[in-house]
N, C-alpha and C positions, 0 to 999 in steps of 0.2 A: 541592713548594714552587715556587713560580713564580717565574721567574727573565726575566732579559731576550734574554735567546740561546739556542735548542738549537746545538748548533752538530756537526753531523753528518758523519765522517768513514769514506768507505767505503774497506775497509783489503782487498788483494790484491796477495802477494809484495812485501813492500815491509818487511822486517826491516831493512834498511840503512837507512832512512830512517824509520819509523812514529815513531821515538822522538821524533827530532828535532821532527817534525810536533807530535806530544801535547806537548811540553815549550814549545814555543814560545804553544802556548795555554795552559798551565798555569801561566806566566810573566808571562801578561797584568796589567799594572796592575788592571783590572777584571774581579773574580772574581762577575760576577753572570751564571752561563753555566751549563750542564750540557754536557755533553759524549756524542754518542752514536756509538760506533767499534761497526762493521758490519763482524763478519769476515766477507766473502765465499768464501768454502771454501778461504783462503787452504791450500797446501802447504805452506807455509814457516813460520817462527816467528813471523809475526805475529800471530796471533791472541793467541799465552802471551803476546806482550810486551805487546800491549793488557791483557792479563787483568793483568799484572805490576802495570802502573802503576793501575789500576781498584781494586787493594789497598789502594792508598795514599790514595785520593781520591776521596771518595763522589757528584762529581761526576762522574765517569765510570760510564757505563753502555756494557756491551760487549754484541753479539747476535755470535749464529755461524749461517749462516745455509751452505745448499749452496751452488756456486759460480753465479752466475744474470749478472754483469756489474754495471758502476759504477750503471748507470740502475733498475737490480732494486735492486742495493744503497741507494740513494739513496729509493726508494719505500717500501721497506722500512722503512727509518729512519721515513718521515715517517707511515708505518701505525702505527708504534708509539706508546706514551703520551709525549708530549711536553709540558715545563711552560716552553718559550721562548714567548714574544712574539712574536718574528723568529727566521729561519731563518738559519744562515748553514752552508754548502758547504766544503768546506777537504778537497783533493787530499792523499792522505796521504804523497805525495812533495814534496809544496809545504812550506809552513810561513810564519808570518809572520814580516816584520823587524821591524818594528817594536814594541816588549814594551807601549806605549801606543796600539797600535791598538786595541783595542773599546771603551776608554774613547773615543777621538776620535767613533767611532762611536757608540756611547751618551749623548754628548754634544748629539750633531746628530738623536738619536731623541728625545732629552727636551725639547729644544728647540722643535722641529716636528713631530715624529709621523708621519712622513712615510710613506707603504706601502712604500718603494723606497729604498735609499739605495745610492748607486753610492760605490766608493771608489778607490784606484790600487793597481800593484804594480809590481811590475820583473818581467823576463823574463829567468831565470836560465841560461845554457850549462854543464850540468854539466860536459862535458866539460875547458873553457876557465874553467872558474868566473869568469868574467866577465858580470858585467851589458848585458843588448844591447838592451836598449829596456825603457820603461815603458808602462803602459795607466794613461790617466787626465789627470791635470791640466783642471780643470773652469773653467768663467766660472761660478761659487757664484754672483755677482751674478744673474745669468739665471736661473739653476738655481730659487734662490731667490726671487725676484721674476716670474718669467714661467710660462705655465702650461703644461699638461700637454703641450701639441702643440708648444709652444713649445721645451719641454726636447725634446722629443723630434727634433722639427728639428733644433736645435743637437749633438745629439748625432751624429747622421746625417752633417749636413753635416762634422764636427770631428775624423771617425773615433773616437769616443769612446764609438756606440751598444756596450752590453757583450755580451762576445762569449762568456762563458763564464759557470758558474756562481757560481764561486768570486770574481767581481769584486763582487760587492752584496749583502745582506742585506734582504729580504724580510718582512714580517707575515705568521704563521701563519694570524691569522684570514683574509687574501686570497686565501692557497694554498688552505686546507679552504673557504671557499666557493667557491668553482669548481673542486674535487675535479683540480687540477694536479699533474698527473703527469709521471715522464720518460718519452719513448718507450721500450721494451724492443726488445732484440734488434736494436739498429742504433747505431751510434756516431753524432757531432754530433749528440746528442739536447740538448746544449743552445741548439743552436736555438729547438728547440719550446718549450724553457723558457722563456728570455728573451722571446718573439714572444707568449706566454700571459699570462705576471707583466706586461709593459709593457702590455697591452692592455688588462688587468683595474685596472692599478692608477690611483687617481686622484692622488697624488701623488709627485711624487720626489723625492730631496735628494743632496745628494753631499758625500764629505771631500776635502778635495783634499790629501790625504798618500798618499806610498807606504807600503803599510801589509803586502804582502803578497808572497811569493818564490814565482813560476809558475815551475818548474823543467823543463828541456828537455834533451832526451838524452840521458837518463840510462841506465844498464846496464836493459834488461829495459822499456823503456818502446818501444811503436808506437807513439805520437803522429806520427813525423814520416813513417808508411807511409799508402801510400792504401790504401781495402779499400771494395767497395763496400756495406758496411753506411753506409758516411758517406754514401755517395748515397741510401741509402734513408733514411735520418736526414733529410735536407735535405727529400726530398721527401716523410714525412711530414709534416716542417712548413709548408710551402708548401701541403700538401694540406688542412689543416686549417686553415687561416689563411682558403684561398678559400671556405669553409664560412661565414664569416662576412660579412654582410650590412655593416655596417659599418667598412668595412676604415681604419688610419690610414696616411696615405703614407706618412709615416716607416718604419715597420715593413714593410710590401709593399718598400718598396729596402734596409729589413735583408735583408729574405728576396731581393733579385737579386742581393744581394753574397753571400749564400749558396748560390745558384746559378750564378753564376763560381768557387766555391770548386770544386762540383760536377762542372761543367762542366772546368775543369782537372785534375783528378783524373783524371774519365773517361781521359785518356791514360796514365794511369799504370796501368791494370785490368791484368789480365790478359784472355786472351779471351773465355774464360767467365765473366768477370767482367762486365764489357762487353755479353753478352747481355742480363743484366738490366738492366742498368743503363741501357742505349739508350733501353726505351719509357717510362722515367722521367725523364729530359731532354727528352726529345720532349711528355709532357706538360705539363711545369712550364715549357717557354720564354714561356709568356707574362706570367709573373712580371717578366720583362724589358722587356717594354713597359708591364706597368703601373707600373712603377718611377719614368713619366715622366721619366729622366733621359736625357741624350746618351747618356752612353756606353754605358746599357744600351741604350739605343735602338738604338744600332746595332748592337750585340751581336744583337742581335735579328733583324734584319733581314739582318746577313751569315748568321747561322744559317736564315734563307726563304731566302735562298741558294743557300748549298754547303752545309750542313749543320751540325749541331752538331761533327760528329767532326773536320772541318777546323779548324773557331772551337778547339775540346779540343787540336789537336797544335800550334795558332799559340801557343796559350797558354803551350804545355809549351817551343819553340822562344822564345818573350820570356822563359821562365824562367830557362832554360840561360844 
């Protein structure tokens, strides 16, 4: 039966929290969703607690798949028979706050139909359970009256361009025609996602509500380790990005703000980390001049320099 959401949740060692995650969409004002939880070869009890709640609610559809990563899991998902419209992402250590978020969102897809619709969350400190910033808060007026390049400026310039999966919902049919994938085998593979859906898509929309809990530090999460799969993440997106004949500004200074991401990491490698990682910065610096911005401009230019690894320990020493 066809519904307006799949809504796909890739589920690995995360018993303490999967509940939470399922319950918080299960809660939604708007029950026009199916639900797809992707065990990835969880060890732990997540997978039965998926299966638990899947008893109760024939909206849930569980897979149990061998352990392959979030981006395996995430393709997986969207390989299988799906009867959403739009896709939406949802961390299964996240969860939403909001119990009227997908109505808000289904509200601004019936409205406009838009291929893209951006929305907000807060950024949770498990540790501190304290709220420490939000993603989002939009000019709707722009959003909705100016067009595609125009959003896409505004975004850029606003720090607002989205940085993660889990901030927007998507049309199925714009994924399956241009067969969008996550990169495997490398972490900030949503890079690649976001720099593909934004390029392909012709329109955008946004809710300007926080709608959604991005949770941080939590027991048993790397999020906040460097490794350089994230390098190699970045620069398959860059790599792929310059494969394209028509490049949009906007998106080429996504990707140099994703190469500062990089590029300060780099210091955090270990040394054999580093090996690799070296002639992969060395390729991708010129994402920073075409950025046309100052300050990548000169990011640029101090790395013809001294080199990139000086620019990576400056970066690491403004951090501290």
């Amino acid at each position: 039966m066809a519904v307006l959401f799949s809504i796909i949740i890739p589920v690995f060692k995360v018993e303490k929290y999967v509940g939470r995650c399922i319950e918080s969409v299960i809660n939604q004002s708007c029950k026009d969703w199916e639900m797809i939880l992707v065990d990835d070869g969880s060890p732990d009890r997540s997978g039965a607690i998926c299966e638990e709640y899947a008893k109760g609610d024939s909206r849930l559809t569980v897979y149990h798949f061998e352990n392959g990563g979030q981006a395996r899991a995430r393709n997986r998902a969207l390989d299988c028979p799906l009867n959403g419209e739009y896709i939406i992402f949802v961390d299964s250590d996240d969860y939403w706050e909001n119990s009227d978020g997908l109505q808000m969102i289904a509200d601004r897809i019936n409205d406009r139909h838009e291929d893209v619709v951006l929305y907000e969350g807060h950024t949770l400190d498990y540790v501190t359970n304290k709220k420490i910033k939000h993603r989002g808060e939009y000019d709707l007026e722009l959003i909705t009256n100016g067009n595609k390049i125009e959003t896409l400026n505004y975004l850029i310039k606003t720090n607002n361009f989205p940085g993660s999966a889990w901030i927007f919902t998507a049309k199925r049919e714009l994924i399956e025609e241009h067969c969008i994938r996550f990169p495997v085998d490398v972490s900030a593979e949503d890079f690649y996602w976001q720099s593909s859906l934004l390029y392909y898509a012709k329109t955008i929309g946004a809710v300007n509500n926080k709608l959604y809990i991005y949770v941080i530090n939590r027991d048993g999460s790397v999020t906040s380790k460097a490794h350089v799969s994230g390098i190699l993440g970045i620069h398959y997106a860059v790599e792929q990005w310059y494969k394209k004949s028509d490049r949009l500004l906007s998106i080429t200074q996504y990707l140099a703000y994703a190469y500062m991401i990089a590029l300060y990491n780099y210091g955090r490698l270990s040394p054999s980390e580093k090996q690799i990682a070296a002639p992969l910065l060395k390729a991708d610096k010129h994402v920073l001049w075409d950025a046309k911005n100052l300050v990548y401009r000169v990011a640029y230019i101090l790395i013809i320099i001294s080199g990139f690894k000086s620019i990576s320990y400056i970066l690491n020493a403004i951090k501290r």
